[in-house]
N, C-alpha and C positions, 0 to 999 in steps of 0.2 A: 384581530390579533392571532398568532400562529396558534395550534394548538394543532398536537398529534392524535394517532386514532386511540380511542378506549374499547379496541375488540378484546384485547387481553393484556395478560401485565405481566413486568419483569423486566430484566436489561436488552434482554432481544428484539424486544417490542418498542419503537418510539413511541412509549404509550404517555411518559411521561410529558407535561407541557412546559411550557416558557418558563424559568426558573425555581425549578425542582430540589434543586440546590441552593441553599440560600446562603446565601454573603453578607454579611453585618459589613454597614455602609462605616459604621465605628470603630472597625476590628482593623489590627494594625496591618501596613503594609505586606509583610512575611502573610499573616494570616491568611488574606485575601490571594494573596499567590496558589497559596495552598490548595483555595481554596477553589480557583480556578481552574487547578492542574487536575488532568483528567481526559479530556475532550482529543488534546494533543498528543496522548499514549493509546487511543484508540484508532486514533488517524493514523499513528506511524507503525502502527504493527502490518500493515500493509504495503508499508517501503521494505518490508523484510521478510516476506513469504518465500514461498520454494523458488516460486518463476524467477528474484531475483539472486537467489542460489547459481539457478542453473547459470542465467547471464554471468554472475561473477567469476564464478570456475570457469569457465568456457572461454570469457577473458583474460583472466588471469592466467590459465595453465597456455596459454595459446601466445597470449602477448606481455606475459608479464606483468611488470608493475606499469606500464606506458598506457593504461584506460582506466585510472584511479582517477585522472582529471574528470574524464564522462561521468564517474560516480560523484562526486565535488559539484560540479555544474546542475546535475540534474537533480541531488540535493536542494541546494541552492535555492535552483527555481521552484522545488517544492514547495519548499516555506513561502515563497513569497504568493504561491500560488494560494497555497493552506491562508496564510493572512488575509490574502482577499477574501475568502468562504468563509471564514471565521467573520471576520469584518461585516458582511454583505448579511448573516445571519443577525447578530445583533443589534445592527443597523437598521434594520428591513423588518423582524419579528417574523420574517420567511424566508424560508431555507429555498436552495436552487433550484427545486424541483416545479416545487408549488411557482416560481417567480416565472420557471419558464413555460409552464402552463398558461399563467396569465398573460404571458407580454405576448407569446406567440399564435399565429394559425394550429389550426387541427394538425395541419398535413406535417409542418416543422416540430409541433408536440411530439405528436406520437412516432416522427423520426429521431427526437433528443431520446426517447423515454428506453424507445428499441435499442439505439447504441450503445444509453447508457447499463439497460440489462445484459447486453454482449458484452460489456465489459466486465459484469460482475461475473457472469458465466468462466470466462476466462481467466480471471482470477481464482473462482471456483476448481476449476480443471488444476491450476496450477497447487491449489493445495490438495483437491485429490490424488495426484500423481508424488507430490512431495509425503503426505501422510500416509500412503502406501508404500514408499518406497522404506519410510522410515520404518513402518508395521515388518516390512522383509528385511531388512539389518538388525533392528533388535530381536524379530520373534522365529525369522526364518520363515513365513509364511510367502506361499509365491506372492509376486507382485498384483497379479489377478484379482488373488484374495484380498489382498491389502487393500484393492480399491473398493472390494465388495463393504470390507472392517468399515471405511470411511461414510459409510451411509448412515451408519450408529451414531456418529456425532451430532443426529437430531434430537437423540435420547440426552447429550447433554442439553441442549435447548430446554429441553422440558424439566430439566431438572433443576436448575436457575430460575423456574418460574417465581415470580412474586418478590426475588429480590429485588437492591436497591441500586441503580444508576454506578453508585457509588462505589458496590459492589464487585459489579462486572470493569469496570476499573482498577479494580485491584489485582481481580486474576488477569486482568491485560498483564499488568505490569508486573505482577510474577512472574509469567510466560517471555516476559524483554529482558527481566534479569536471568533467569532460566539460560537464554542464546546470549548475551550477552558475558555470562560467565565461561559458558562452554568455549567461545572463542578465545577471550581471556588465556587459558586455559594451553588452548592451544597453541597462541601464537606465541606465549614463554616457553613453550614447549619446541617451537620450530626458531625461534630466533631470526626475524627476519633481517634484513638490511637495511636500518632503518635511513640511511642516507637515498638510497633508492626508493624506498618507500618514499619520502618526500619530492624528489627529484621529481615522480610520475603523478603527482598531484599538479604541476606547472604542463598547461595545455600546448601542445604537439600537433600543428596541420603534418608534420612527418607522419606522423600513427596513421593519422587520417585519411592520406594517401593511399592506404591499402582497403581495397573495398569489403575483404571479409573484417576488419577494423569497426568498416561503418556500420556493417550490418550490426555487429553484438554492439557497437553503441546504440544503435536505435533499441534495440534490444533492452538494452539498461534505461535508455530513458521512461520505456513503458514501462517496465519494472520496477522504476523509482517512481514516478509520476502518474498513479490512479485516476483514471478518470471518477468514479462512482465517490472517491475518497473526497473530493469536489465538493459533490452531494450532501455528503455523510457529516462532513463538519460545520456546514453551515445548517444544517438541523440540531446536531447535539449540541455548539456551542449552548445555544437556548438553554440548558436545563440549568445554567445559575440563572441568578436574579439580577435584573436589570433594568432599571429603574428609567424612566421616561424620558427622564431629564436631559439635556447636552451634557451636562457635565460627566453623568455615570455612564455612560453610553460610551464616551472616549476613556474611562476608566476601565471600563468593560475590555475595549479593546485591546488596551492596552495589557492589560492582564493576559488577557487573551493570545497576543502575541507571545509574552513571555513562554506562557504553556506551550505554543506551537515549535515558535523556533527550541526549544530546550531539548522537546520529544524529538524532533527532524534529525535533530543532530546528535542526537541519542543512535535515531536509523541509521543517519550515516555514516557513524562509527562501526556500526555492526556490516554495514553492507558493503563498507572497502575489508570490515576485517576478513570479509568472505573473500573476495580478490586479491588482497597481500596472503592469504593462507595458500591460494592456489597460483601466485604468483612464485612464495617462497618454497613451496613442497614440491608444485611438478614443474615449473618450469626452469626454475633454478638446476632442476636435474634432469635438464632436459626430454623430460615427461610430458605428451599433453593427452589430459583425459579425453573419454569420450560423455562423458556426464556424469553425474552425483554420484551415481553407487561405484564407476571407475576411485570417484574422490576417495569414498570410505574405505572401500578396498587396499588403497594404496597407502593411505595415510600411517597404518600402524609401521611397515616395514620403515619409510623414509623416517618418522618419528622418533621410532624406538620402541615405543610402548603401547599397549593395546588398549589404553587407555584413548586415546587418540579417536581410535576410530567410534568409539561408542560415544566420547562427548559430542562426536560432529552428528552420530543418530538423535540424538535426544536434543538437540537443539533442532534439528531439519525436523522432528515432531513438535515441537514445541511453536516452532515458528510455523507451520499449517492448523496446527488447532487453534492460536492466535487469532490469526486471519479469517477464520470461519467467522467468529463474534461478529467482527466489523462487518462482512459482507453480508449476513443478516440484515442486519440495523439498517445498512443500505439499502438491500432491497424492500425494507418494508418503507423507508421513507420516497423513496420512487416512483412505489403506486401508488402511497396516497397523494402525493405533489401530481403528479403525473394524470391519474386516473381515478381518483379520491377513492379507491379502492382499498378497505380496511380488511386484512385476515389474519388468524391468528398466528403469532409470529412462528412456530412450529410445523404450520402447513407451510409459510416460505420459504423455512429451511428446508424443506421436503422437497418444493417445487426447484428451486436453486440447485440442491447438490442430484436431483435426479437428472436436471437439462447436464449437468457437467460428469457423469457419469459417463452419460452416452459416447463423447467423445473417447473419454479417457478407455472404455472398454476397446470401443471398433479401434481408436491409434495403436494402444497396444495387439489388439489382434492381430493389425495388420503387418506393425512394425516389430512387433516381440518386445521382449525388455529392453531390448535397448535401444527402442525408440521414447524413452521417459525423457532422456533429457532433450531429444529434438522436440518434442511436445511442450516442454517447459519451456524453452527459447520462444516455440511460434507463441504459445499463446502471451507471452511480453510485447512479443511484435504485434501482436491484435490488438493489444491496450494502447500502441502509441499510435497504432491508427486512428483509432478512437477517440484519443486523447484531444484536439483541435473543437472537435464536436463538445464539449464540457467546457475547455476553458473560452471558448471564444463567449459566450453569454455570462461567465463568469466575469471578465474583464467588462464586458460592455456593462453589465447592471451594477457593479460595483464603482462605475466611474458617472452614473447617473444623477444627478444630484435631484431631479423629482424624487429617487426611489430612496437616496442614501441621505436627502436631507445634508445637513452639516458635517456629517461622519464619509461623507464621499471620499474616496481616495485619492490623494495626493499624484499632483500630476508626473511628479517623477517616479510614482509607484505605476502609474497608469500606462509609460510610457514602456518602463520596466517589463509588466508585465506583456504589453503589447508584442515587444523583441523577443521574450519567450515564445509565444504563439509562433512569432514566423518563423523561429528556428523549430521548432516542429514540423511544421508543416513543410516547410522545407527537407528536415531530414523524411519527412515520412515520401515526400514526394521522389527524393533521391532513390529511396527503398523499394516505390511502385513502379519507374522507369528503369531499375536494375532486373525488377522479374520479370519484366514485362519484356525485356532484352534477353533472359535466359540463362 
């Protein structure tokens, strides 16, 4: 049966094992909801980091409200995606990692294990460049600095030591209500169009004719659709209690789902409200940024009030310290799954945000500040390369029924998810023949 590593403890650490969270098989319907909710707010604070900041500005001040549908869609497919990991976790009593150790050769292991740490990396990058950018809007600190500030956030790590699961849950979800209200916020403040707002939720092969279109769609889909986020949830579903049986098992799941899809679209709300604010602020006025700190800049003058531009900083911090928690948690369940390799969860954080340092210093070096938000776009576009490589052994071990038993996933789920994959791969393929072209 699964069981994570005990090199050290606290929420950063998968250190806790197979339902750590207990559920009274007795406790009323609402209870059990409750009691499950958790797992699906640490997955989705990852649909909402800086990277899908930059994408949503960048589409929105550029094309308006006409690529809210790409946000909608690629939503969408998350959950359905997250259901599978969630699913294949409870099912299975082993998270992706560990399953794809097993099923597979040396050579395709430790090719999933590599991608899948370039993706955390990448992720990484995208909140070191979002939480330095935030560190220079609120403190005035150059951008440089900011990124150096972001290395400190291993000091939180260590300071969360010994809490409870349950915990680091909470401050997830302070940090969702946090951007969640700051947007709020905002957009009574900007008044959007809400008939257009609607209008650009109904999908457009017009948009999609223009090729810088496609590219900030592929963009959004890596942006919304984590690969390592895969990973992450089919190991912490685990930590309720789940009982042997067929019956608790699709109870489980079902719970399960409730939390995921609730969280998703929680993201989702937040990551169009990112693209209607920069649909109704710059492009309505015929404005188009050149990245995030263009956005904060601009935002007080078109607004009104200076209010404005500070709620948009403390949510773009809010939403990179977020995202730090989860991509921990990740990389520590990757190399145990992967490479049964246990460390303490504070040296990963170390190992993690120093590989994504590297980048972040020599890009801006090279590009100045105002290469942050081309860095934020690329590395989106890194994740949905990536992205094929995670779900494709997601779908296949989740449609298993050796590995899934009774809880295998339904063939129209299976079919579902299959058409995801090839529109992936297809956009990403569209995207490698476009550079490749020049």
């Amino acid at each position: 049966m699964f069981s994570l590593p005990k090199t050290a403890t606290g929420p950063f650490c998968p250190s806790e094992v197979r339902g750590s969270v207990p559920v009274d098989a007795a406790a009323p319907l609402w209870r059990k909801v409750l009691r499950f909710s958790g797992p699906g707010l640490l997955v989705s604070v990852g649909y909402m980091d800086p990277g899908n900041w930059a994408t949503g500005i960048e589409g929105g001040s550029r094309f308006g409200y006409d690529l809210l549908f790409v946000v909608l869609l690629s939503s969408l497919a998350a959950i359905v995606l997250q259901c599978l990991s969630a699913r294949l976790g409870i099912a299975t009593g082993r998270d992706l990692a560990r399953l794809s150790n097993e099923q597979y050769g040396p050579f395709a292991r430790r090719a999933l294990w590599l991608l899948a740490e370039l993706s955390i990396i990448a992720c990484d990058l995208a909140e070191v460049l979002g939480s330095a950018l935030a560190f220079h809007l609120l403190l005035g600190v150059p951008i440089l600095a900011g990124v150096g500030l972001t290395a400190l956030d291993t000091l939180i790590v260590l300071g969360l030591q010994g809490r409870k699961f349950r915990s680091l849950e909470a401050i997830v979800l302070g940090l969702i209500l946090t951007i969640g209200v700051c947007f709020l916020v905002e957009l009574v403040l900007l008044r959007p169009d809400l008939s257009a707002v609607a209008g650009g939720f109904v999908p457009s092969l017009r948009t999609l004719g223009d090729l810088d279109a496609i590219g900030i769609a592929v963009g959004v889909i890596g942006a919304t659709v984590m690969p390592h986020n895969l990973y992450l949830h089919s190991a912490i579903v685990q930590t309720r209690v789940v009982a042997e049986d067929e019956r608790s098992i699709r109870q489980a799941i079902r719970l399960s789902n409730i939390d995921t899809i609730a969280s998703l679209l929680l993201a989702l709300a937040i990551n169009a409200a990112i693209m209607i604010l920069a649909a109704s602020a710059f492009h309505a006025n015929g404005q188009q940024v050149g990245g995030i700190e263009d956005a904060y800049h601009l935002l007080d003058p078109i607004v009104g009030t200076s209010l404005a531009g500070v709620l948009f900083a403390v949510a773009l911090l809010a939403s990179g310290q977020s995202s730090t928690f989860t991509g921990t948690i990740a990389g520590q369940i990757l190399m145990e799954g992967f490479l049964d390799l246990k460390i303490p969860c504070w040296q990963r954080r170390l190992i993690t945000r120093g590989l994504a340092l590297v980048p972040a210093f020599a890009g801006l070096w090279w590009l100045g500040d105002g290469g942050v938000g081309f860095l934020l776009v690329a590395s989106q576009v890194a994740l949905s390369l990536q992205l094929p490589f995670a779900v494709y052994p997601l779908v296949r071990f989740s449609a298993d029924r050796r590995l899934m038993g009774d809880a295998v996933t339904p063939r129209w789920m299976q079919r579902l998810a299959w058409l995801i994959f090839a529109a992936v791969v297809a956009a990403n393929a569209w995207l490698v023949v476009q550079a490749v072209r020049g």
